[in-house]
N, C-alpha and C positions, 0 to 999 in steps of 0.2 A: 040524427041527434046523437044517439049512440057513438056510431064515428066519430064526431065531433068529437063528443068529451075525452073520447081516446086520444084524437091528436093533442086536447089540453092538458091529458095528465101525462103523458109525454114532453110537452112543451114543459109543463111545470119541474119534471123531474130532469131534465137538460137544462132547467135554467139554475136549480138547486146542486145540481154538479159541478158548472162551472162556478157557482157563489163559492161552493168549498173549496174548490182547486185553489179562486183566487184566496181564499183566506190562510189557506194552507203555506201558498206561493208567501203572498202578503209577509205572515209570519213570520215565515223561515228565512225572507229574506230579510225585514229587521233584527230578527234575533241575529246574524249573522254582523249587521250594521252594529247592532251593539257589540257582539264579541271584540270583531275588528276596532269600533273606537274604546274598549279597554283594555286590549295587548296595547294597543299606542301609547295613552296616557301609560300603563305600567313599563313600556320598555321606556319613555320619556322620561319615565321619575326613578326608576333606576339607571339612569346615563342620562344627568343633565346637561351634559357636552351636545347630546342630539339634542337638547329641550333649545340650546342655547343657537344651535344651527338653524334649526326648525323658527326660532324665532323672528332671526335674521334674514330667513327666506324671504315670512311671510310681510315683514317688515320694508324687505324691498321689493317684493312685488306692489306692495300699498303704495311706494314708490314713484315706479315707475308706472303704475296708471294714475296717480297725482290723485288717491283715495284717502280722503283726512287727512290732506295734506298739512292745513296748518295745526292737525293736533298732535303728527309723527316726529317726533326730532330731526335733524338735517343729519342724513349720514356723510359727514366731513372725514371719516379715514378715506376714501379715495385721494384727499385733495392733499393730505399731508405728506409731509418730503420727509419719507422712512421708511427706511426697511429694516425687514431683521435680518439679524446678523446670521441666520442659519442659510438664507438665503443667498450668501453670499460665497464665494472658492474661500477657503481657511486664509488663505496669503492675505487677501483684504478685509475678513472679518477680522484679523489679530492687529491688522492696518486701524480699521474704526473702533473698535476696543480700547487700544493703545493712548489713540486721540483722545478718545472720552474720558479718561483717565487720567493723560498728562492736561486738560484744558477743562474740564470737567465738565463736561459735556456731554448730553444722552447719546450713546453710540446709535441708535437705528437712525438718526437724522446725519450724522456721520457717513454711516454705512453709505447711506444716498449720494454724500458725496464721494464718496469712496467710488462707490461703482461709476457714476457719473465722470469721474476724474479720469478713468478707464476707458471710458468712451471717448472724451474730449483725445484723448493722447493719438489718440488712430487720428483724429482731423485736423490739428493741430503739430502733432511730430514732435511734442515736448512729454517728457516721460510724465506718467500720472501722478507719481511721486515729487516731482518738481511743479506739477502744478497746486497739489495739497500744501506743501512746504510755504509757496508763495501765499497762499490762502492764512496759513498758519500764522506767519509770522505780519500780515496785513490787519487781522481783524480778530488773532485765537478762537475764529469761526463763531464768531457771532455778528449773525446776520442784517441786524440794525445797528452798527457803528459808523460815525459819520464825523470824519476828521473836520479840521480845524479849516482844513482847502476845498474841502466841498465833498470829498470820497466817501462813496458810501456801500455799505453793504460788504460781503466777505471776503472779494477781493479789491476793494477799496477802488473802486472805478471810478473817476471823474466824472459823474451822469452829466454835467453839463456841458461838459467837453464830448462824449460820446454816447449824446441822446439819440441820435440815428440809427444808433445801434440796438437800441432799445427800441425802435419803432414796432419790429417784427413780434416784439411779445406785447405789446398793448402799451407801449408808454414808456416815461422814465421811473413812474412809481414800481416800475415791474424791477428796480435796479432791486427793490427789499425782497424780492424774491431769492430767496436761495441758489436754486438751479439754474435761473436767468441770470441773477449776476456773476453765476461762476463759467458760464458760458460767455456771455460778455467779456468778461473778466482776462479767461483763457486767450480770447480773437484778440484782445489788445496785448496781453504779454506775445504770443505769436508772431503777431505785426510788428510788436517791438524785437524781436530775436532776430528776424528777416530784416529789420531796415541796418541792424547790427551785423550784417553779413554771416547771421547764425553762432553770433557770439551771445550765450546765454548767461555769463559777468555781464557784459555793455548790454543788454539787451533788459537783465533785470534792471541796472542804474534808467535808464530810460524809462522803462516800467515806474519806476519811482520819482524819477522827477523832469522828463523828459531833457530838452538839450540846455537848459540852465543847470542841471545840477554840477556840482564841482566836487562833493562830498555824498560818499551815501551812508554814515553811519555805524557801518558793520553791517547794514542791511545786506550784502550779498554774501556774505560770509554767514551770518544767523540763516538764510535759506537754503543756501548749501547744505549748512550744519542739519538742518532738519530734514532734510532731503536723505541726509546720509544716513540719521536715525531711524526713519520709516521703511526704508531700504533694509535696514537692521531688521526690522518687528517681521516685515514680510518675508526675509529668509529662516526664522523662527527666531531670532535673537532678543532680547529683552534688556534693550539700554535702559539706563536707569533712571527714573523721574526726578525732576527739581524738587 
């Protein structure tokens, strides 16, 4: 009996040790939980910059596991065609600057083409500057204009004459696309420069009205012209605005 109770007050005083430890542990490691979430909250609210990252994190983690989905807004900057201009080498931000300024037009949707124009020129073999000019002078880059013949979009491409070409971006609606029609846009001035034996005079007249035209306007002369002034802003020069 004796024994006994020794091994119970034993037992009791080993269960009474570990109850403290855990409460000890317990404590110190919430007070710790709290410390930590109040450096957070105070480094967040002195540098709302992080409050505003932090937000956007946890906003597109909510995201992408589709968590209150319809009560989170639709994060659409991914889908918009713009960049900043910091993003860009100086020659072509003073390029998309220039534009938004002589057509008045927000430079970061610019910039986009800007760069994009840069890309087109390597697959194409027409300087990126001649392909902007052409842009310029079709549509002063706005990308819903829709002539009187059916051309639509910011290099004014006949969608109904070159729907097939539009097949590989989802359709001809994609012509209102931005970036699709100035790709589009670019493959049919190209085609037109090549069927012109690389004459890019006869290859813009084509471009514009293909083999009925007799007249083009001044339209090759106005695209040169702009060609030359873009040429200007990207060596640092600052022709003058209208």
């Amino acid at each position: 009996m004796t024994k006994h109770c020794i091994w119970c007050q034993h037992g009791r005083t080993f269960l009474r040790d570990v109850a403290h430890g855990m409460f000890i542990i317990t404590h110190s490691g919430l007070a710790m939980v709290g410390l930590t979430a109040l450096s957070l909250v105070l480094a967040l609210w002195l540098n709302p910059q992080w409050l505003h990252s932090a937000e956007g994190a946890v906003f597109n983690w909510l995201r992408e596991r589709q968590v209150l989905l319809p009560w989170l807004p639709e994060n659409t900057a991914e889908r918009a065609t713009a960049v900043s201009l910091q993003d860009l080498p100086p020659a072509q931000a003073a390029v998309a600057e220039w534009l938004g300024r002589k057509y008045k037009v927000a430079p970061e949707p610019l910039a986009a083409l800007v760069a994009e124009a840069h890309v087109l020129s390597k697959k194409t073999k027409l300087a990126p500057h001649f392909i902007l000019a052409v842009m310029a002078i079709e549509s002063n880059f706005h990308p819903y204009v829709q002539s009187q013949a059916g051309a639509q979009g910011l290099m004014q491409v006949m969608t109904d004459i070159h729907a097939k070409r539009y097949e590989a971006y989802g359709g001809r609606l994609a012509a209102f696309d931005p970036i699709t029609n100035m790709r589009v846009g670019a493959a049919v001035l190209s085609d037109a420069v090549k069927m012109r034996d690389g004459s890019l005079e006869e290859g813009l007249k084509f471009y514009l009205g293909g083999y009925a035209l007799t007249e083009d306007g001044g339209y090759v002369a106005k695209v040169f012209a702009e060609q030359a002034q873009l040429d200007q802003v990207a060596a640092g020069q600052k022709p003058s605005l209208p």
